[in-house]
C-alpha positions in Angstrom: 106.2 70.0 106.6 106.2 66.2 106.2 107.2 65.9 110.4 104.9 68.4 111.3 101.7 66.3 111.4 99.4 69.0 110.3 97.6 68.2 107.4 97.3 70.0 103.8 94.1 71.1 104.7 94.8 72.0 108.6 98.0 74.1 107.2 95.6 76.0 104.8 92.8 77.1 106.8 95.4 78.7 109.7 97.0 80.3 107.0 94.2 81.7 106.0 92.7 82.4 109.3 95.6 85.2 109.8 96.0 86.2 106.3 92.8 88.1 105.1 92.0 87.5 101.1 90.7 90.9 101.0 92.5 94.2 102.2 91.5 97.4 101.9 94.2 99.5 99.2 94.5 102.6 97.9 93.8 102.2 94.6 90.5 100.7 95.7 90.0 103.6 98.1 90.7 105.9 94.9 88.3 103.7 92.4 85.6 104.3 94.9 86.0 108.0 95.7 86.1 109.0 91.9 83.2 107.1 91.4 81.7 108.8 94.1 82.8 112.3 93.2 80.5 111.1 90.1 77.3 110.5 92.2 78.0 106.8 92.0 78.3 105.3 95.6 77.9 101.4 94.4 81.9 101.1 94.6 81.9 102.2 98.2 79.1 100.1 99.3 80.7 97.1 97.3 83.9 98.0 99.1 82.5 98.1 102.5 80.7 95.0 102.3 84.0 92.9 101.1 86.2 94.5 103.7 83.5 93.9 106.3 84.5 90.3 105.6 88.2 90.3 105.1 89.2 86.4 105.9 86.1 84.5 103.7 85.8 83.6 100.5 83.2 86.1 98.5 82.2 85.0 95.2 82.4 87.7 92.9 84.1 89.5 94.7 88.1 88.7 93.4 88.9 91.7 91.9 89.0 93.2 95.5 91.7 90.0 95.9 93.7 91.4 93.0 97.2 93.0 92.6 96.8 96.6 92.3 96.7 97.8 88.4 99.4 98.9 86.4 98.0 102.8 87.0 98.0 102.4 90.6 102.0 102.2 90.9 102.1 105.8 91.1 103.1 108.2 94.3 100.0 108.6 95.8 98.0 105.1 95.3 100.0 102.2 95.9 103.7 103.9 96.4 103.9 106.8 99.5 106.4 108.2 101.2 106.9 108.7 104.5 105.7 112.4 104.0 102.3 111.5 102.8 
């Protein structure tokens, strides 16, 4: 890294010019469909306007940034199969 004469800095913003902060999972697909099955579309608006916007930083918005939950490692959120 020390030869490559790219900065700190210059090394972080490519990285995260190809590697979005936010992506759209399961789980959060499944958080905002059960709210919605409850009348409550808030999640899914929330989730559209974060994914709309994958690469920047969105204050507030880190828990769409988050590892997935413990009750999302379950077949059918975060784990399928190739038959899902």
């Amino acid at each position: 890294l020390s030869t490559s004469g790219i900065s700190d800095e210059q090394r972080r913003a490519l990285m995260d010019s190809a590697n979005p902060k936010y992506i759209l999972r399961n789980y959060l697909c499944q958080s905002a469909i059960d709210a919605a099955e409850q009348g409550d579309f808030g999640e899914v608006g929330r989730l559209l306007k974060v994914i709309e916007r994958p690469y920047d930083e969105q204050p507030g918005m880190e828990k769409y940034a988050r590892l997935p939950p413990a009750w999302a490692y379950r077949p059918g959120v975060c784990m399928l199969s190739c038959s899902s």
